[in-house]
N, C-alpha and C positions, 0 to 999 in steps of 0.2 A: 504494500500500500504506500509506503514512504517513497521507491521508487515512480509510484505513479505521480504524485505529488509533484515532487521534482522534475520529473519530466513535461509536466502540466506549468510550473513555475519557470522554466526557460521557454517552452512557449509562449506563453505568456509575456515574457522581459521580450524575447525577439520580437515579436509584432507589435510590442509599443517604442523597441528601437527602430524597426520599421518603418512607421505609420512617422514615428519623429523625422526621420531625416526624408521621407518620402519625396519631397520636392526636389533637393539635391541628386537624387538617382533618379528621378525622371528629366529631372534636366540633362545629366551625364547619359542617361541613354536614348533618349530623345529629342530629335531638332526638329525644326519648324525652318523652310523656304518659303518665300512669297512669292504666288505664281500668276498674280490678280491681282488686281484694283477691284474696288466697288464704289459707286457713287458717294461722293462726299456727303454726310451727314453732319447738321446742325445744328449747334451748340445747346443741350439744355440744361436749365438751373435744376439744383438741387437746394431743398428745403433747411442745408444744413447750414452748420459754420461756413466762412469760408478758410479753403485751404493753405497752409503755410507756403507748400509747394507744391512739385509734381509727387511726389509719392502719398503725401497725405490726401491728393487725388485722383490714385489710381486706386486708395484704398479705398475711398468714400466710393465709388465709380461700380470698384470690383463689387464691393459691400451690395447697394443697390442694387447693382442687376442682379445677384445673386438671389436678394429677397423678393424680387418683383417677377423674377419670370423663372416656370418647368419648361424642361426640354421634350420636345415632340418632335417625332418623325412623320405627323402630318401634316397637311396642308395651313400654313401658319403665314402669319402677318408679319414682314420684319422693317416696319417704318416704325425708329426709336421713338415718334412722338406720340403715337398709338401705344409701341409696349411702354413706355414710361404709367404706365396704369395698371402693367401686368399681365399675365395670361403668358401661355405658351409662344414658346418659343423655340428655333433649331439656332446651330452656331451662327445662320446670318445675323438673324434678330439680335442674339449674345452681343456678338459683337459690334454688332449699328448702337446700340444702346446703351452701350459700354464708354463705345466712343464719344458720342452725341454729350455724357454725364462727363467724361474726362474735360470736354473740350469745355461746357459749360464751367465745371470747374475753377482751370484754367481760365479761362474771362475773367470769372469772380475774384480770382488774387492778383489779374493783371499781369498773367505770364503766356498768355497766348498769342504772343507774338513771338516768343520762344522756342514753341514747340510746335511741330504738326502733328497732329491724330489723326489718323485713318483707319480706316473697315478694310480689312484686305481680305484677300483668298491666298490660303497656304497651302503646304501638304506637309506633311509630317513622316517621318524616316527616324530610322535605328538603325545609326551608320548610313550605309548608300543605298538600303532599303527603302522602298516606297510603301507606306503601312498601309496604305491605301487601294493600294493593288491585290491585296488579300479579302476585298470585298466587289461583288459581279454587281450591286444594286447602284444607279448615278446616286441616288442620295448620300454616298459616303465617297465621292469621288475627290472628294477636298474638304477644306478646312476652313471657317472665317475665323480670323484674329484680330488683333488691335494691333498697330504700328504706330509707335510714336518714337520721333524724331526731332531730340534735341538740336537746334540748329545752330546752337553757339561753340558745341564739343563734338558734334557728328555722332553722338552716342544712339543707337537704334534700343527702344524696350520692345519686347512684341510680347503681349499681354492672350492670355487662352480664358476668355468667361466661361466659357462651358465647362471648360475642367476646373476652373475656382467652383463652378456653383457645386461640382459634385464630389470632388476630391478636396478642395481647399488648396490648389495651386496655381499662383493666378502668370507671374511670369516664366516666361518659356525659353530655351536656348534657339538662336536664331542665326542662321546662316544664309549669306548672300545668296541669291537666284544662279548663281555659275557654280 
């Protein structure tokens, strides 16, 4: 019985070191390419503080979508002025919405001259793998993410809503389109 215990107990410790560094190992083993544009979407406020910076507005941004929209693989709306009220949503929606709260954000502390936000279309890979190629339905043919684009440092963030709303991991490793 004491052996089951203990083996029950390192279980246990592994999937809560696990579940801790989770972010860090999905970013080491998985990248995001941008393979797409999507129409530019339009700044909206959010009801809260305003933000110090960019990152206290990708939290608030991430936070929000997170609690306003599920993810559905059916026929769904993805104009961020509509979801800003909630209901389902696939990664287009996530990430118009996402952006639409970042950029708003941004205005409210006066750094959106700073940065550009955009909705893009990605694909995601483990190594030079296409993860995406392991699915025959178009609905999983790509990926929408958030691109933002420091303009003063050239620094790129590329932000995953869909995987923040269900995993809790909102930035993602990003490699150039070549």
């Amino acid at each position: 019985m004491r052996i089951l215990w203990r083996f029950l107990l390192v279980i246990l410790v592994a999937l809560l070191v696990m579940w801790s560094f989770r972010a860090a190992a999905y970013r080491s083993l998985v990248h995001y390419k941008v393979v797409g544009q999507r129409p530019p979407v339009p700044a909206l406020a959010l009801s809260t503080a305003e933000p110090d910076g960019l990152d206290q507005a990708i939290a608030a941004a991430l936070d929000s979508t997170a609690a306003r929209l599920h993810f559905s693989t059916g026929k769904v709306n993805s104009n961020p002025a509509l979801l800003l009220h909630g209901g389902p949503a696939n990664c287009i929606g996530y990430a118009a919405l996402c952006a639409a709260l970042i950029k708003g954000q941004l205005e409210a502390a006066g750094l959106s001259d700073r940065y550009v936000v955009e909705a893009v279309i990605g694909k995601m890979y483990a190594g030079d793998q296409d993860l995406h190629a392991f699915f025959t339905s178009p609905f999983w043919k790509d990926h929408d993410v958030v691109r933002i684009a420091d303009l003063t440092s050239n620094e790129v963030i590329v932000l995953d809503p869909t995987l923040y709303d269900h995993v809790g991991i909102g930035r993602v490793s990003f490699r150039s389109k070549n």
